[in-house]
GUNU-144543 format. One record per residue (C-alpha): chain; residue number from 0; x negated, y, z; residue in one letter. Coordinates in pm, 1 decimal. Each point is the difference from the previous one (the first is absolute). Layout:
<A,NUM,<X,Y,Z>,A>,
...
END
This chain:
<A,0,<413.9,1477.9,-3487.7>,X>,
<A,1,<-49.2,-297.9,-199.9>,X>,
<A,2,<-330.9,-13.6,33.8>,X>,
<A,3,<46.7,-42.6,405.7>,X>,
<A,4,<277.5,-247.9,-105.8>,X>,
<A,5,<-209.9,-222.6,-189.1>,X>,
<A,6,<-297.3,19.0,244.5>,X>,
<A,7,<253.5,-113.1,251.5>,X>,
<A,8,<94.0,-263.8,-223.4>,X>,
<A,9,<-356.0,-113.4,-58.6>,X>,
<A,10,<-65.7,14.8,360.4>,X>,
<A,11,<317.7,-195.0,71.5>,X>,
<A,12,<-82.4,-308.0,-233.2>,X>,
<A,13,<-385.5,36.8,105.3>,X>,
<A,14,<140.3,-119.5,335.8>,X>,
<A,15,<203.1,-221.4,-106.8>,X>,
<A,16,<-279.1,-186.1,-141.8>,X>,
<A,17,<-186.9,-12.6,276.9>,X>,
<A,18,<236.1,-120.5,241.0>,X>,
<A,19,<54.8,-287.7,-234.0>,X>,
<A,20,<-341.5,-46.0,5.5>,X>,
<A,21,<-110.3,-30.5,302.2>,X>,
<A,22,<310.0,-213.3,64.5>,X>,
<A,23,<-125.6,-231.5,-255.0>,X>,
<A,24,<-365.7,67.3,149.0>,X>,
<A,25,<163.3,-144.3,362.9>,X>,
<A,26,<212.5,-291.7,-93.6>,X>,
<A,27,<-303.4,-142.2,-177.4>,X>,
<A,28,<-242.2,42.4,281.9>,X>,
<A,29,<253.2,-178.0,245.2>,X>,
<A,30,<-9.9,-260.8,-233.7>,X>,
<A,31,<-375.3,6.2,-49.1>,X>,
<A,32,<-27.8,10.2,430.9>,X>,
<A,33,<291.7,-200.0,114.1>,X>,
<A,34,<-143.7,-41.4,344.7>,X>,
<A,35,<-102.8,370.1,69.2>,X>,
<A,36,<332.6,134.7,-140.7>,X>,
<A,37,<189.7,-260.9,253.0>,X>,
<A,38,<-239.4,41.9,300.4>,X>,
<A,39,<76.8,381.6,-16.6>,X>,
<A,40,<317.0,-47.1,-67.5>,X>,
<A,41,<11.5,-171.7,306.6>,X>,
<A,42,<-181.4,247.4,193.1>,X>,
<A,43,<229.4,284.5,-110.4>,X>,
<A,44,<314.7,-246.0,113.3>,X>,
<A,45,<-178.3,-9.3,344.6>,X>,
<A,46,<-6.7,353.5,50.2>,X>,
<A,47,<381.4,67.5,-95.2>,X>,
<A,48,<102.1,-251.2,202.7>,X>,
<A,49,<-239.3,26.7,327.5>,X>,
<A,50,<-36.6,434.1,-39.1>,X>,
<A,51,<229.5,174.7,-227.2>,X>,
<A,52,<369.7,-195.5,8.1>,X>,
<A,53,<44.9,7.4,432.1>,X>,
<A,54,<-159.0,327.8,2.4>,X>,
<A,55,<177.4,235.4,-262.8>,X>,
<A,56,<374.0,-186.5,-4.7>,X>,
<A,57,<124.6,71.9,295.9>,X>,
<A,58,<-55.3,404.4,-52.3>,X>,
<A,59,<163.2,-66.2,-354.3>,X>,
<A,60,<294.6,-164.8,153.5>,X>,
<A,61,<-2.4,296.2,238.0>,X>,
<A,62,<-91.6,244.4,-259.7>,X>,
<A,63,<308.8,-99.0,-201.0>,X>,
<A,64,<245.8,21.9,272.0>,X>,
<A,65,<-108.2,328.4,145.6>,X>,
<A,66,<70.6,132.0,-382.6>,X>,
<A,67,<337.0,-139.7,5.1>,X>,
<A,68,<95.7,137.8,360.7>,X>,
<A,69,<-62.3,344.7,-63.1>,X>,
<A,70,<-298.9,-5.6,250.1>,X>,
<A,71,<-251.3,126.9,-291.6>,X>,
<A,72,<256.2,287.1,-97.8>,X>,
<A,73,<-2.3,105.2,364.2>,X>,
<A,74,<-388.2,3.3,27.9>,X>,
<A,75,<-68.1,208.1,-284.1>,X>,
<A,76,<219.6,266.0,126.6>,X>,
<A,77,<-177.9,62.4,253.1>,X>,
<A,78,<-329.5,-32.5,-129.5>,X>,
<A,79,<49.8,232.9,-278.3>,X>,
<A,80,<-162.2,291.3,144.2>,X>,
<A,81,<-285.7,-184.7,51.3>,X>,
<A,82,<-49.1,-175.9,-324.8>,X>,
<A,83,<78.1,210.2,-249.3>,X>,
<A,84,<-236.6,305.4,86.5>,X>,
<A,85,<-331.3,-240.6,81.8>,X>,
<A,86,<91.1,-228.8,-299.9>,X>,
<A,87,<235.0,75.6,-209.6>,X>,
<A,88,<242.4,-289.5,53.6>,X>,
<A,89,<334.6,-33.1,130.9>,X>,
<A,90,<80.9,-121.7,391.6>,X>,
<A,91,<10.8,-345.5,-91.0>,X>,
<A,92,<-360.6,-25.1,-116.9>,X>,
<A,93,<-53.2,-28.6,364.9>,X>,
<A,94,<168.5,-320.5,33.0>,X>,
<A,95,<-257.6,-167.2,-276.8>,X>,
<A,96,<-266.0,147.2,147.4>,X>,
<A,97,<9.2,-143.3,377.1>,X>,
<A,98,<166.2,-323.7,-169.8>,X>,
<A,99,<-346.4,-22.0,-268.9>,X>,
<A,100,<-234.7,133.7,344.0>,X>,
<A,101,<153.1,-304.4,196.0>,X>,
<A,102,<19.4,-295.0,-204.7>,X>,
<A,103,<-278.3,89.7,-304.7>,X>,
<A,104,<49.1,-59.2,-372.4>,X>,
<A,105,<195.2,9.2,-182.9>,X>,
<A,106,<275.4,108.6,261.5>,X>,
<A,107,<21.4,342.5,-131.8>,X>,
<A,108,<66.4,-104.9,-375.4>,X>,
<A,109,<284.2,-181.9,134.0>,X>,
<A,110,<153.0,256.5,160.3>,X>,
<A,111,<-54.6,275.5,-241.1>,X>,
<A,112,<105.5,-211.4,-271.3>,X>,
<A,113,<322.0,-8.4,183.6>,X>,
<A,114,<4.5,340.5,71.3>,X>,
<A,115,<40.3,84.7,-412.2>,X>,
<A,116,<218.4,-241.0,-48.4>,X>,
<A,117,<229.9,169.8,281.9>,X>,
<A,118,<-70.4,313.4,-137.1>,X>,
<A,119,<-140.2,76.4,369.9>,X>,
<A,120,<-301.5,184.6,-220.3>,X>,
<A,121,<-82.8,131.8,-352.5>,X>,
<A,122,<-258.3,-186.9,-212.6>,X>,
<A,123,<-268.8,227.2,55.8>,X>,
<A,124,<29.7,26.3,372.8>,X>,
<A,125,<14.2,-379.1,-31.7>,X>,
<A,126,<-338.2,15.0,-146.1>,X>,
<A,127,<-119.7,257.8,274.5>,X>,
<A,128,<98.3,-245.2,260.7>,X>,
<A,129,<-158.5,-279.9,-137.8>,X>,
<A,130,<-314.6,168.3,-52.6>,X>,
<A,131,<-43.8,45.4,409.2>,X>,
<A,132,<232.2,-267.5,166.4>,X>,
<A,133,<-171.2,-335.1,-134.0>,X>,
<A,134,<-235.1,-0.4,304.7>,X>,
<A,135,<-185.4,-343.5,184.7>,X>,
<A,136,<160.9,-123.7,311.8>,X>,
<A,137,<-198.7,111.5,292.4>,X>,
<A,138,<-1.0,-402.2,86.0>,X>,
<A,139,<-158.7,-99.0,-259.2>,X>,
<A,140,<-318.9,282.5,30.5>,X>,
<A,141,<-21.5,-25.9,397.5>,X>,
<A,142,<45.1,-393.8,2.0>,X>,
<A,143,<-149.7,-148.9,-364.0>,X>,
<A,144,<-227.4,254.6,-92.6>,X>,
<A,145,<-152.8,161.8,313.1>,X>,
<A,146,<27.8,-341.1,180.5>,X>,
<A,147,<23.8,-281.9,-213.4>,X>,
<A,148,<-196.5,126.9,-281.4>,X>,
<A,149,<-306.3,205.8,197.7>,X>,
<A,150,<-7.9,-111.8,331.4>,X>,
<A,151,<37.0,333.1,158.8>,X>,
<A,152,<325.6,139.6,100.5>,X>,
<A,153,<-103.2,374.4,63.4>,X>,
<A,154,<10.6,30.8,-388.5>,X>,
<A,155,<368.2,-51.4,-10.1>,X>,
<A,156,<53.0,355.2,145.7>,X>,
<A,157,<-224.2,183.3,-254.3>,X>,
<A,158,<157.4,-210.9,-282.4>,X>,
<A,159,<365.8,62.7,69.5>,X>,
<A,160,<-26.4,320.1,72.0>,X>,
<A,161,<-222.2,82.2,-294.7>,X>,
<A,162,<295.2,-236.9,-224.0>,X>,
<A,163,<252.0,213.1,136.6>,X>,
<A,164,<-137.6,371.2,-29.1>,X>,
<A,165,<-94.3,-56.2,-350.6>,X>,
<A,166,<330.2,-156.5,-88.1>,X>,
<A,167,<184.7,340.3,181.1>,X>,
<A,168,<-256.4,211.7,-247.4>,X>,
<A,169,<65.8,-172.8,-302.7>,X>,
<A,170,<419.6,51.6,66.0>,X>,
<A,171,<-73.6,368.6,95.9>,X>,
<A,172,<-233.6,28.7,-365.9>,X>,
<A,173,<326.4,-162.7,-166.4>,X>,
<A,174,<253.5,219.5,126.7>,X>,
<A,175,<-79.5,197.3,-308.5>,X>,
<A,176,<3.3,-306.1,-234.3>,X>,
<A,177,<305.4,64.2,-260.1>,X>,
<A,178,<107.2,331.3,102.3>,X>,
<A,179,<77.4,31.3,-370.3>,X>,
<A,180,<294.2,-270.6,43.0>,X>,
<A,181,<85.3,77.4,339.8>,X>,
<A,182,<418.1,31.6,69.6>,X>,
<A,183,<-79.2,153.7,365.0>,X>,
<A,184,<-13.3,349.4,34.5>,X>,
<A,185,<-110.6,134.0,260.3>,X>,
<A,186,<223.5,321.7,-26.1>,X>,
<A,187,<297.1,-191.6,62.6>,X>,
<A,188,<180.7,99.9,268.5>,X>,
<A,189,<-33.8,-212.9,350.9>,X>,
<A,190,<322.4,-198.1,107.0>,X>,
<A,191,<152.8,146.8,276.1>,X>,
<A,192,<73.7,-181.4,345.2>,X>,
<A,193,<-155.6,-178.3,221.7>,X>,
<A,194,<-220.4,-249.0,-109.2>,X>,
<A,195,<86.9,-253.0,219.8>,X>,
<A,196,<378.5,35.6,-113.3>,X>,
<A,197,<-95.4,-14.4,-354.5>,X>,
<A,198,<-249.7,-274.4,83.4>,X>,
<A,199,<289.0,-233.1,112.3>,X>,
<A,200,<246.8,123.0,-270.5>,X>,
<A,201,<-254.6,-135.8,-257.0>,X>,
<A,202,<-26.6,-309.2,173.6>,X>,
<A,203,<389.1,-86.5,7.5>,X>,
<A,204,<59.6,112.2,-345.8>,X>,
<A,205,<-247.4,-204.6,-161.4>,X>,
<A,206,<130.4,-342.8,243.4>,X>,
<A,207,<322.2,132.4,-196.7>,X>,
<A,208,<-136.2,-6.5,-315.5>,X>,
<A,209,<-169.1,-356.8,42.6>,X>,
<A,210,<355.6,-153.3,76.1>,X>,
<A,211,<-216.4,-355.6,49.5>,X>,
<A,212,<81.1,-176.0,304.7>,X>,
<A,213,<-243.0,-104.6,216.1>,X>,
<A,214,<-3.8,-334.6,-77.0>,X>,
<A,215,<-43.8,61.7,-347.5>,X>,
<A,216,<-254.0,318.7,81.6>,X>,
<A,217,<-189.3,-276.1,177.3>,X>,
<A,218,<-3.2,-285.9,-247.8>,X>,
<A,219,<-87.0,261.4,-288.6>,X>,
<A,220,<-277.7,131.2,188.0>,X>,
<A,221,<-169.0,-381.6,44.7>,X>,
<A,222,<87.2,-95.3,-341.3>,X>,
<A,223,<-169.4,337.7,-137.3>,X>,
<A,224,<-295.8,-35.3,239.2>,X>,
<A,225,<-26.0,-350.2,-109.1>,X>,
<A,226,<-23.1,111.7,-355.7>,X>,
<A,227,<-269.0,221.0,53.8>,X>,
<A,228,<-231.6,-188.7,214.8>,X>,
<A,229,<-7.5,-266.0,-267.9>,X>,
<A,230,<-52.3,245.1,-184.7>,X>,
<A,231,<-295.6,112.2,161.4>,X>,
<A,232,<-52.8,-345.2,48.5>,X>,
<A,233,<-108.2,-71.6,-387.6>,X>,
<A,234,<-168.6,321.1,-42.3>,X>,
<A,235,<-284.2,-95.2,284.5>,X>,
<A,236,<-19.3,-421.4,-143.3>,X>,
<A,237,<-28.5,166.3,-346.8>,X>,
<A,238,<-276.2,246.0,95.4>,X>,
<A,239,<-174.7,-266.1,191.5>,X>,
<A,240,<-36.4,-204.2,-308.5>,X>,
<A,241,<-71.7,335.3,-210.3>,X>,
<A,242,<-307.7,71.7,263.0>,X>,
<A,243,<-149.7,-385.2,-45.0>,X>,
<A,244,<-3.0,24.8,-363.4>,X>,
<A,245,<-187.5,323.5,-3.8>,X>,
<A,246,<-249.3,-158.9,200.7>,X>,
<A,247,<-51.3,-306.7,-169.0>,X>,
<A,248,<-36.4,178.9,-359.3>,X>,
<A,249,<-235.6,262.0,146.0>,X>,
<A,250,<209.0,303.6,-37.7>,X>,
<A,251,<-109.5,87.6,393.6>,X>,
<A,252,<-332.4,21.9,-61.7>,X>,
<A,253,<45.7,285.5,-276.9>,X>,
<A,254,<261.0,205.1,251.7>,X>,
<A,255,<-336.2,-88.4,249.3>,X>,
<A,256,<-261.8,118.0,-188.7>,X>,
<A,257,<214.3,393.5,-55.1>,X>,
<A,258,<150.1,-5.2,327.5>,X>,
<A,259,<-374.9,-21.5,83.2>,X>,
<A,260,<-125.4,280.9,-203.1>,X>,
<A,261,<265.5,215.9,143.8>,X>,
<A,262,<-99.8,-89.3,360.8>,X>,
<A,263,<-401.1,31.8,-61.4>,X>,
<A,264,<139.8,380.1,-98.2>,X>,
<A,265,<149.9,110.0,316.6>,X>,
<A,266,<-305.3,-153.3,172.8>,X>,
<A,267,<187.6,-329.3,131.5>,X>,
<A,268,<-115.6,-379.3,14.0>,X>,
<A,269,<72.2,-139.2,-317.5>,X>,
<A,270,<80.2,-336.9,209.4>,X>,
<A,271,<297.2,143.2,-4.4>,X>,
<A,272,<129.7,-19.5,-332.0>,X>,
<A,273,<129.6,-396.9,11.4>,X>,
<A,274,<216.1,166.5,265.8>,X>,
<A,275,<159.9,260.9,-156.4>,X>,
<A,276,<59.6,-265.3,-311.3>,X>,
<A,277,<169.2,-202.4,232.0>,X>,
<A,278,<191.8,325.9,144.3>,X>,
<A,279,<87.1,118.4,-304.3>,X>,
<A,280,<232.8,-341.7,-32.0>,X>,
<A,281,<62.8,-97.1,301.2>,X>,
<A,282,<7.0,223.9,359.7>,X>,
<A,283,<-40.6,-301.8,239.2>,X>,
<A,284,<-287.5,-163.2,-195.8>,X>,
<A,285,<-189.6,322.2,-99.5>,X>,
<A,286,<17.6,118.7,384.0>,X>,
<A,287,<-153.2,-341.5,74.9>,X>,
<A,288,<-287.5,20.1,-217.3>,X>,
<A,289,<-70.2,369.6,121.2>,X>,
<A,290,<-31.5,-108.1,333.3>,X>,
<A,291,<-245.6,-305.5,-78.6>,X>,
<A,292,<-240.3,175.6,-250.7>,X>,
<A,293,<-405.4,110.3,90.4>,X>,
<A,294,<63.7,372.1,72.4>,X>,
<A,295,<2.5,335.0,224.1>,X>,
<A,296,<333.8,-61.2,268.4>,X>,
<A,297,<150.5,363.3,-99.4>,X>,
<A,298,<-26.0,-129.4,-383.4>,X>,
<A,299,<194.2,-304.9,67.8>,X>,
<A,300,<231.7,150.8,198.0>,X>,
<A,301,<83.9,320.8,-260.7>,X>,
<A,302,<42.3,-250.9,-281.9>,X>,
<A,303,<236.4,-190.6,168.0>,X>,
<A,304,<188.0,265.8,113.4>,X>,
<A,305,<15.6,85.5,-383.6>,X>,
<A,306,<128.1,-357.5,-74.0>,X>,
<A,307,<258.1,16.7,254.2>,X>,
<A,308,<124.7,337.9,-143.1>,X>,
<A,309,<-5.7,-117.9,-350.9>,X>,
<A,310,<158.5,-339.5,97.6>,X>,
<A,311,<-65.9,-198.3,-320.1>,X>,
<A,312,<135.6,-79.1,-331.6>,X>,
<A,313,<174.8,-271.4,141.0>,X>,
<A,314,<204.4,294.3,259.1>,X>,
<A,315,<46.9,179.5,-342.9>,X>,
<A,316,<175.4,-268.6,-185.0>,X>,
<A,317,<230.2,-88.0,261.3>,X>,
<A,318,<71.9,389.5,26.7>,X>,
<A,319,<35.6,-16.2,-375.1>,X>,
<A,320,<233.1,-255.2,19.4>,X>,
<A,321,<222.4,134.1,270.4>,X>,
<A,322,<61.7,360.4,-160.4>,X>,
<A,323,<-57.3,-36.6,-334.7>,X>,
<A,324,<384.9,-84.4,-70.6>,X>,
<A,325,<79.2,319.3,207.8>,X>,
<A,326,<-184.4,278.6,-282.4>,X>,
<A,327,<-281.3,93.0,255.6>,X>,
<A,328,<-334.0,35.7,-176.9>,X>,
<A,329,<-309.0,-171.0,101.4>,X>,
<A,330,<-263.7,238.3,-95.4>,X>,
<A,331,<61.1,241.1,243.6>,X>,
<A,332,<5.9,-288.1,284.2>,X>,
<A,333,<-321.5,-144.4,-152.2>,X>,
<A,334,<-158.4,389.6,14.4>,X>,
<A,335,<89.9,40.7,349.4>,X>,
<A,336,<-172.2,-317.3,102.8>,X>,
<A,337,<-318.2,22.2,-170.7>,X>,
<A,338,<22.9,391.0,219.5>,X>,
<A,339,<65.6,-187.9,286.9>,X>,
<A,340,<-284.2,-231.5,3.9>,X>,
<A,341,<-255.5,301.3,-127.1>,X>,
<A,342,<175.9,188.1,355.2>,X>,
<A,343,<7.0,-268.0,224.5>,X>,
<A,344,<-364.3,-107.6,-67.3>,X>,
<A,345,<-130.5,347.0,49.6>,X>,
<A,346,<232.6,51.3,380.4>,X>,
<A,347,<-163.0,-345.1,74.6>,X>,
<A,348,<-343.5,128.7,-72.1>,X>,
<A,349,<72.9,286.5,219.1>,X>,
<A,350,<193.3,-154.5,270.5>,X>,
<A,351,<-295.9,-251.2,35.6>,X>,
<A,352,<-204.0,328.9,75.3>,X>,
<A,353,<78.4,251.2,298.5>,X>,
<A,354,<368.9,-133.1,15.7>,X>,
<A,355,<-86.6,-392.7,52.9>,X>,
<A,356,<15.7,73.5,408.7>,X>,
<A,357,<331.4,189.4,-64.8>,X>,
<A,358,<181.5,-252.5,-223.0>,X>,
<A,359,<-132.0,-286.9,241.5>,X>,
<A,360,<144.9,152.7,299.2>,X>,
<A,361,<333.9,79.8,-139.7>,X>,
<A,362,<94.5,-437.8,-163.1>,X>,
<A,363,<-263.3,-157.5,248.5>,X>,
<A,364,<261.5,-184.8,199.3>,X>,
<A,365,<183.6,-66.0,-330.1>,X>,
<A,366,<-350.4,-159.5,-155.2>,X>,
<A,367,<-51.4,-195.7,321.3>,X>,
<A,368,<339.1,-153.7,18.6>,X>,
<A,369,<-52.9,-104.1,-341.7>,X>,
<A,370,<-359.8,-172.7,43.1>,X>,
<A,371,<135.4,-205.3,286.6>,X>,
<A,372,<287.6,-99.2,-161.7>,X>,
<A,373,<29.1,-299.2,-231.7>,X>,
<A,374,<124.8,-6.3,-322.0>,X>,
<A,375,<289.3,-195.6,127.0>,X>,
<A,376,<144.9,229.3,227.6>,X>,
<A,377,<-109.1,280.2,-217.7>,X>,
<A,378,<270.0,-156.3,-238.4>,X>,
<A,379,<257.4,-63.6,212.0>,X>,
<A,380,<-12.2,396.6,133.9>,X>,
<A,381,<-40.6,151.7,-328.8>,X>,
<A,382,<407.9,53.3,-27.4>,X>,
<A,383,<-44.4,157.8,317.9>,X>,
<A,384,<-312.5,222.0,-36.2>,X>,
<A,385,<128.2,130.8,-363.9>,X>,
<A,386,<378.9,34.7,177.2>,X>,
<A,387,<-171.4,231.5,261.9>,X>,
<A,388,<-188.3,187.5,-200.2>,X>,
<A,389,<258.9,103.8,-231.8>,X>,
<A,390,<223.4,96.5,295.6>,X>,
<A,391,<-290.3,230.6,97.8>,X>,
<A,392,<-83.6,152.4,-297.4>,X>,
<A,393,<333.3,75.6,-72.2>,X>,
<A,394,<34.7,115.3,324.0>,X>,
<A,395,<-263.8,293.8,-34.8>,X>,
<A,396,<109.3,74.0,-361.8>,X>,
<A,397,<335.4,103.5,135.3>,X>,
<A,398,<-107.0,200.8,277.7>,X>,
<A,399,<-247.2,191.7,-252.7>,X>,
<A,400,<316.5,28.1,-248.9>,X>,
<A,401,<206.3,170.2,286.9>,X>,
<A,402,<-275.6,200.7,103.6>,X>,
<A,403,<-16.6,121.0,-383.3>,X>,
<A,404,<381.0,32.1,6.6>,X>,
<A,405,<73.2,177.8,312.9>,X>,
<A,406,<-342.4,237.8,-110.1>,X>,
<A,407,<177.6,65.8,-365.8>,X>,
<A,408,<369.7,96.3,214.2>,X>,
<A,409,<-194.9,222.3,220.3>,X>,
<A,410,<-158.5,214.0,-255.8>,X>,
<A,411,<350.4,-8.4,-208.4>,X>,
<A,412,<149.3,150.0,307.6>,X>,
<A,413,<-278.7,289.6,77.4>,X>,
<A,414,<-14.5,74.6,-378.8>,X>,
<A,415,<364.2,57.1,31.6>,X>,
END
């Protein structure tokens, strides 16, 4: 026992020192490279502003005040059935997950950070959510990366369905992550009456329990929104800088030359390492490079179908910084996306196979839309698209949830 206790120690202050270091290691360099440190700066203020801050705050906003309504409380009763045997989570896991599908990183972290602090979820199923839910927007593959970034807007299909079918496996795989620590049991007894009823019952009671008016629901939801998105804000300015420096000392070229090795192993162009460098920090950058380098199209298009599922260090940090403060761990969140981009590069690889005619057919006229659409207008219907498809997903997650629930009375009542 004190041996682990002093090798915890010695771990502990081993960190410690390092962070200081390479704190020291970064202040210096911006000194050293004024201009590169405020150019990227610059460049990491351009995407808040022009990207991240109209796209994300309205859902917080919106996010915020469905919490304090009840409206939450009333979805995860009825999607209970449904999310609790296929991953392990409570109803309201459903909520983050069409919210994180709609409007991209790091949507999900917001809302499942809220979801511990409401005691809406345990830790661990936190962590089980988190694992699956932080998921691209389908915008953002179908518009910048199928259109903007290769040119050819068939790929979108075979890249957002291979994002999302990896991202289901990798919550299904979780399901069993911390049964050790797990409250639930499933050998509780269901709640009697009907769902609906006891669906609405949970939605007034927890209005009750807010007691917040809604003009002060509303102004705390914009002034908490604000605080994250600035949040957010720093985290993608500060990783902007973080990325120049690395360049400029050389540090890239050694994450190059292994990322290289590992890609002349599985038989891949090893043009494609400066990409995954870039991926690794950054998933808008990395995705670039992929679809710019000297190699096979099914190559490209698998390793940035990785990048998109790993989504950067940059996605991590501001993840990091949203539910740190709420006791959710980061390993298991950093385990399921390395899983995710190993899945969703493999589905790509297949999908680009004997399923590329299926997957076109089934988003064509979503791919199309997109490639004769400009950026413009794709901006000013984003609020709408996301709106629309959350309404749908939702949509056929509770008919699947009373399908499950009316299947579960039925065999109740012949058992009986």
């Amino acid at each position: 026992m004190r041996i682990w206790g002093s090798g915890r120690r010695y771990r502990s202050r081993l960190l410690a020192y390092f962070m200081a270091l390479c704190t020291v290691f970064i202040t210096i360099a911006m000194v050293t490279y004024p201009k590169d440190a405020f150019d990227s700066a610059i460049m990491g203020l351009n995407l808040w502003w022009n990207v991240v801050f109209p796209s994300l705050l309205p859902f917080f906003i919106l996010s915020e005040i469905l919490m304090g309504l009840g409206v939450v409380h009333f979805i995860g009763v009825l999607l209970e059935p449904l999310m609790r045997p296929i991953f392990n989570v409570p109803g309201v896991g459903a909520f983050a997950m069409s919210m994180g599908l709609a409007s991209g990183y790091p949507m999900d972290a917001v809302i499942t950070c809220k979801f511990r602090k409401n005691q809406l979820c345990s830790a661990v199923e936190a962590e089980r959510l988190l694992s699956f839910t932080n998921t691209a927007d389908p915008l953002f593959m179908f518009g910048a990366v199928a259109v903007g970034m290769f040119g050819m807007p068939e790929l979108g299909a075979t890249i957002a369905l291979a994002h999302y079918i990896s991202s289901f496996l990798v919550g299904v795989a979780f399901r069993f992550h911390g049964r050790n620590r797990d409250s639930y049991s499933s050998d509780r007894p269901a709640p009697n009456g009907n769902i609906l009823l006891r669906a609405f019952r949970a939605l007034y009671n927890a209005r009750q329990e807010d007691k917040r008016s809604t003009g002060q629901l509303l102004g705390d939801a914009v002034k908490s929104s604000m605080n994250t998105i600035m949040l957010i804000g720093g985290f993608i300015i500060v990783f902007s800088v973080f990325i120049r420096i690395m360049s400029v000392f050389g540090i890239t070229d050694i994450l190059i030359s292994l990322f290289a090795s590992a890609l002349s192993l599985i038989g891949y162009s090893t043009n494609l390492a400066p990409a995954l460098v870039s991926g690794l920090l950054e998933i808008d950058l990395g995705t670039l490079a992929a679809s710019q380098v000297d190699a096979p199209l099914i190559q490209k298009v698998a390793i940035a179908s990785a990048i998109i599922a790993w989504s950067g260090l940059s996605v991590h940090g501001q993840v990091a910084s949203i539910v740190i403060e709420s006791g959710i761990r980061m390993t298991p969140y950093m385990v399921g996306r390395l899983l995710h981009a190993v899945l969703a590069a493999i589905i790509t690889v297949l999908l680009l196979g004997s399923g590329q005619t299926i997957t076109t057919l089934l988003v064509m006229p979503v791919s199309m839309s997109l490639s004769h659409s400009n950026l413009w207008s794709l901006w000013l219907t984003r609020f709408e698209q996301a709106t629309y498809q959350i309404g749908i997903l939702l949509g056929i997650m509770l008919l699947l949830s009373f399908a499950v629930h009316l299947a579960k009375g039925i065999s109740g009542y012949v058992k009986r």
